[in-house]
N, C-alpha and C positions, 0 to 999 in steps of 0.2 A: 946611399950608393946610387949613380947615377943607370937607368934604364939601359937596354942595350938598345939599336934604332932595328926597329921588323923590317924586311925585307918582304919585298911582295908583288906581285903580275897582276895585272889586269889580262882576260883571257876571255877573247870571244865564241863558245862555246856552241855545237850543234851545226856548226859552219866548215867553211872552207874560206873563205874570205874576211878579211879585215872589216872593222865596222858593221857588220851582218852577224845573223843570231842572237845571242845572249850573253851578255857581257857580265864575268864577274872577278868581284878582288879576290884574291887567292893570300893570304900574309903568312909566312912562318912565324910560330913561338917556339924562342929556345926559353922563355921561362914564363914561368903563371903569369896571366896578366886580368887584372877580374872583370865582371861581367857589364860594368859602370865603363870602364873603358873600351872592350870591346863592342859594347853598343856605340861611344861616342865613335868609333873608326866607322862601324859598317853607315853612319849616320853622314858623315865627314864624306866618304866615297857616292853616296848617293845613289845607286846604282839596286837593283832588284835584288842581291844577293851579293855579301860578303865573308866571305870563308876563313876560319883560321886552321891550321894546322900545327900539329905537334907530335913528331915522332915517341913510337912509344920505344925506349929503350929496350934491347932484347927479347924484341917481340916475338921473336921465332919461339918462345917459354910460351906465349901467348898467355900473358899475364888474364886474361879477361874470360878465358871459359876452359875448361876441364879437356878440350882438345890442343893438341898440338898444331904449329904451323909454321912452316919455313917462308913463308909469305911477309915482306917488312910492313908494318904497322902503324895507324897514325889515327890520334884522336882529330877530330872534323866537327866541325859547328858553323851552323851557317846562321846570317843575322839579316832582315831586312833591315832599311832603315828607321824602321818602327820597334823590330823586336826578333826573338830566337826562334828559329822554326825547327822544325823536327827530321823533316825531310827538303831536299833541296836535288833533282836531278843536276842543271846545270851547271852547279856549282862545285858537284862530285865529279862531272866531265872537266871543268877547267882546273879543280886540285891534281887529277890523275894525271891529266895534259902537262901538266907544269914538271910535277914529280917524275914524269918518265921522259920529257923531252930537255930536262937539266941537269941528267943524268946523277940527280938525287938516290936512284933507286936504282938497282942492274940487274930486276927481271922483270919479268911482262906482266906479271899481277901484285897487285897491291890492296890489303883489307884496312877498310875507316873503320873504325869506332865512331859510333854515333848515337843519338838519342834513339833512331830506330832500328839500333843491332848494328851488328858487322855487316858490312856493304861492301863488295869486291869488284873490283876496276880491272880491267882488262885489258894489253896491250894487242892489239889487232891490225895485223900487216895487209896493206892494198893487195886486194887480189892478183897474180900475175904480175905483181910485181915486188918480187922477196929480197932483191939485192939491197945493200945497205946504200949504193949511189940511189937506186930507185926512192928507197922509204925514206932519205934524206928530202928529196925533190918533192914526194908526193906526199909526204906526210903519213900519219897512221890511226885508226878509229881508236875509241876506246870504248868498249863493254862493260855498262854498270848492270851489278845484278840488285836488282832492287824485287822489293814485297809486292807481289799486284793489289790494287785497291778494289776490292768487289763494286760492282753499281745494285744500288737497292734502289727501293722504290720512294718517292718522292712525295709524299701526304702534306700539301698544301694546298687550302682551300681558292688563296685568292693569288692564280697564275699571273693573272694581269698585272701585277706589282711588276712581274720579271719581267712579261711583254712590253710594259711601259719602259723599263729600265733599258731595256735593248731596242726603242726606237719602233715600239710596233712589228719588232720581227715576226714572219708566219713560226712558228713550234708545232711540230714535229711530235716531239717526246721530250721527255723532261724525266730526273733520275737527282737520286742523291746520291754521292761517293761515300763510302763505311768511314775509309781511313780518312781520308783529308777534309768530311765535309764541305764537299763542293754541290754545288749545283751544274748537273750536267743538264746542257738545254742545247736540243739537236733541231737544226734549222732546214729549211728546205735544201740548200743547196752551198757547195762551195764558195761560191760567189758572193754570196749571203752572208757568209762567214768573213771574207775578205772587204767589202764594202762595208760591215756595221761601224756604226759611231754610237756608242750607249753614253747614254748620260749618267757619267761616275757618281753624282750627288744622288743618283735615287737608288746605283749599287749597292752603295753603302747602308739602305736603308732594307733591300734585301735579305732571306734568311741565309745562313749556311756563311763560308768563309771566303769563298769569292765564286765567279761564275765561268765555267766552262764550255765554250760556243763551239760547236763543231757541226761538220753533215760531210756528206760524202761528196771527196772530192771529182775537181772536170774531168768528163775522160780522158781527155789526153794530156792529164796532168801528169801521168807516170806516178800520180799517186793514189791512194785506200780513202785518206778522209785529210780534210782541212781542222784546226782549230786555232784558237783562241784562249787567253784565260787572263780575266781582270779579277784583280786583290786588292781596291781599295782601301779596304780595312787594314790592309798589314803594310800599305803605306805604298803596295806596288799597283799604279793605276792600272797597267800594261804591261803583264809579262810576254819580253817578246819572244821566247820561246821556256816553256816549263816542261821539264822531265816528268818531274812528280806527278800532273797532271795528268801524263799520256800512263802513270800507272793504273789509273782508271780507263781512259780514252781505251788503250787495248783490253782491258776487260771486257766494256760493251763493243766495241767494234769488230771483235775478234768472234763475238755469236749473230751478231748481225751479220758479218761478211761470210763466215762458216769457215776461217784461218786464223790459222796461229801466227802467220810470219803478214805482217803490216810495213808499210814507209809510209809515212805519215809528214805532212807540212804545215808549221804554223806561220798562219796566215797573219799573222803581225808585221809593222811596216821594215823591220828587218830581215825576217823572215828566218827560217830556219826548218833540215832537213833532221827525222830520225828512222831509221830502222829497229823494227823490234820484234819480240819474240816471246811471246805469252807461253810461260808451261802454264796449263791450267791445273793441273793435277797436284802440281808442288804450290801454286799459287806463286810463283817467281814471273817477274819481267824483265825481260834482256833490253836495254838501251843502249843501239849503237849509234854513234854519230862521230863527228872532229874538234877540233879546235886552233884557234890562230891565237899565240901572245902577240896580244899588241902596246903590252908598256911595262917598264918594270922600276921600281924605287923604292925607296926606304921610306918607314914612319918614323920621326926622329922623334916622336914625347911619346 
């Protein structure tokens, strides 16, 4: 029996503009398709993150945990073109984007199932501007609540590996992430962060899972802090704008600056805005940001 063709957006994510932020595939499954194939698409599309989705039938039962929920449901997997990861901010902002702007969905919140729990999207109307002409024109944010990633402390002897990898940058402080194992490595200055060129071949030679370059942004940048974050290893040289990341980035930045509410800008050559919102107490991070579709087709094998 021949396959059905997936249908699927490409959606750039974190933005307001076409071509800018974070680009990922977005595909619907109306049936199993395994995990040999779904690595060959996200591999096919090329791209930092490829997402599937799959509604879960009568989710409002909420098949998956002992509470109730009128909220509609969808399992979510996100693939580099290397392999499965766990957690994926921007790819959770372009599922949610698609689901609520193709009127797949007819309320403002929607929970993923995913490798790291149920994760809730949230539909988020322009301020001052609540009429349906307005939010047509202007578009609408969407509110991921994701896990904050504590920052620990970083016990490696020989710094210079990283300083070399990043071109001799000045460091500041340097941090390991709990959940994602990253390498947080905080640089003198914005600028610093925006100008670096590291050389990917000695990343990969790096400990931890890839590296997170940030410092405090220009003043009159209207924003908290700059960052960065290369994933060699999982095949993504340059991510130009990571959610997941910043679930760490407002952990530390959020006791360095002495707030809970950050906007933050990744300083990648596409660049990308996020708003967020550290409960530290519940250990949650709020992710608000946009999204633009910019393509949409079928997998036909």
């Amino acid at each position: 029996m021949a396959k059905k063709s997936v249908k699927y957006c490409v959606v750039d994510a974190f933005t307001e503009s076409a071509f800018k932020g974070n680009p990922a595939a977005v595909c619907f499954l109306e049936e199993e398709r395994n995990d040999e194939w779904l690595q060959a698409v996200a591999t096919e599309f090329n791209i930092s993150q490829t997402c599937f989705l799959t509604h879960i039938a009568d989710s409002h039962h909420n098949l998956n945990s002992l509470h109730s929920t009128s909220h509609p449901r969808f399992h979510l997997r996100w693939f580099t073109p290397l392999l499965e990861v766990k957690l994926c901010g921007h790819a959770t902002l372009a599922a949610a984007h698609t689901l609520f702007s193709s009127g797949l969905v007819d309320t403002d919140v929607i929970e993923f199932v995913t490798l790291s729990g149920v994760l809730t999207a949230k539909k988020i109307r322009p301020i001052n501007n609540t009429s349906a002409s307005n939010l047509q024109k202007d578009g609408f944010y969407v509110e991921l609540d994701f896990p904050a990633d504590p920052i620990t402390e970083f016990d490696f002897d020989d710094t210079s590996q990283i300083s070399g990898a990043l071109n001799g940058a000045s460091i500041t402080d340097m941090k390991r992430t709990q959940n994602g194992n990253d390498i947080l490595v905080v640089v003198t200055s914005g600028i610093a962060v925006a100008e670096l060129q590291p050389q990917l071949d000695a990343l990969v030679k790096c400990p931890g899972r890839g590296i997170i370059v940030s410092a405090i942004a220009p003043p009159d940048s209207g924003f908290d802090f700059y960052s960065r974050f290369f994933c060699p290893k999982f095949g993504v040289n340059e991510d130009p704008v990571c959610g997941s990341a910043h679930c760490a980035l407002a952990s530390y930045w959020s006791k360095k600056l002495g707030k809970c509410d950050l906007h933050a800008y990744q300083a990648s050559a596409r660049g990308g805005a996020l708003d967020i919102h550290i409960d530290v107490q519940n250990q949650r991070v709020l992710l608000r940001g946009k999204a633009v579709t910019v393509m949409e087709g079928c997998i036909l094998v």
